[in-house]
C-alpha positions as CSV (number, residue, x, y, z in Angstrom):
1,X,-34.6,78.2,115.4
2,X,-33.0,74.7,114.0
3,X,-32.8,74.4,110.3
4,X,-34.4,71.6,109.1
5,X,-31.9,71.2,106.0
6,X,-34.4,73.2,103.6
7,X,-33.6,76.6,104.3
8,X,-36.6,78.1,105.5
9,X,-34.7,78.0,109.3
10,X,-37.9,76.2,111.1
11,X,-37.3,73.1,113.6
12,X,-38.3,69.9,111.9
13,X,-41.3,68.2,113.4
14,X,-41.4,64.7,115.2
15,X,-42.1,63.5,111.4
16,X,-38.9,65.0,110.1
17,X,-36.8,63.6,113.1
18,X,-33.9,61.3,112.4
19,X,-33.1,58.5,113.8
20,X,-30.0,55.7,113.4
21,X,-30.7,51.6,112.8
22,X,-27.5,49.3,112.5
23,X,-25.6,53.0,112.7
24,X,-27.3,54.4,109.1
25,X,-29.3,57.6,109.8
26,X,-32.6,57.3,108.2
27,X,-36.1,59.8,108.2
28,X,-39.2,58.8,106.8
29,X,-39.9,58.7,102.9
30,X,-42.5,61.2,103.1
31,X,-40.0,63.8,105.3
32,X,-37.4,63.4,102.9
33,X,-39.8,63.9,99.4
34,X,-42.1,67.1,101.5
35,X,-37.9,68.8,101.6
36,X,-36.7,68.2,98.1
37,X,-40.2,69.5,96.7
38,X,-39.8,72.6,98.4
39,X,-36.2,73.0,97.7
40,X,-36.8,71.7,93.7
41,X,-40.3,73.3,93.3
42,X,-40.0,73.3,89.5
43,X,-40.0,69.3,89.6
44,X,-42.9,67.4,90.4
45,X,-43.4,65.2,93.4
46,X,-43.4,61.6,90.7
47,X,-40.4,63.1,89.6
48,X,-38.3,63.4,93.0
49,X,-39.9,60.0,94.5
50,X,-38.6,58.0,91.1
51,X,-35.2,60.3,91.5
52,X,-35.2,59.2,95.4
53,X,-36.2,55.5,94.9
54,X,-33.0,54.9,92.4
55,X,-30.9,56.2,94.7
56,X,-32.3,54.3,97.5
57,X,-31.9,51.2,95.6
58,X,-27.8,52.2,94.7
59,X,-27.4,52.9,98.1
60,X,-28.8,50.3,99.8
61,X,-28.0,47.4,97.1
62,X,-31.7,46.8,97.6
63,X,-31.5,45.3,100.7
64,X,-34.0,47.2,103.2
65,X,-32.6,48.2,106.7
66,X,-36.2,48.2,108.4
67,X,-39.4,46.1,107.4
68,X,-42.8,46.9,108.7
69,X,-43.6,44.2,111.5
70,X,-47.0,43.2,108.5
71,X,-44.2,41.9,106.4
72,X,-42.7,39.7,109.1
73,X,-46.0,38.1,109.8
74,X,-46.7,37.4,106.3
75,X,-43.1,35.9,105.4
76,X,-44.3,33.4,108.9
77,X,-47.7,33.0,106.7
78,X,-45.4,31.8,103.7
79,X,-42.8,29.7,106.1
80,X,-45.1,28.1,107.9
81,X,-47.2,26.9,104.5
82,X,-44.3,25.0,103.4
């Protein structure tokens, strides 16, 4: 079986799958918080998503490499108000 990077030598499921936008490999929040709480179970969950946002935010300079298509419409809701 594929290792799905926690060690517990499972394949990762369609939720855990990778994929690459403007050549940066990126998974799903959720995916990447379900792996480090089973690889850190002595933390909590709040604990590894504040841990996981900072570093999200140094990483990415806070600029976001995908948007969900909601946000699009209502930056054309603010646009086309003037």
């Amino acid at each position: 079986m594929a290792d799905d990077g926690t060690g517990a030598g499972s394949a990762p499921s369609a939720h855990d799958a990778s994929l690459s936008i403007d050549d940066v490999e990126v998974v799903t929040f959720s995916a990447v918080v379900a792996r480090l709480v089973a690889a850190y179970p002595s933390l909590s969950a709040a604990r590894i998503e504040g841990v996981l946002l900072r570093e999200w935010e140094a990483f990415s300079a806070g600029r976001p490499i995908v948007v969900p298509v909601a946000v699009e419409a209502g930056v054309r809701e603010v646009l086309d108000a003037g």
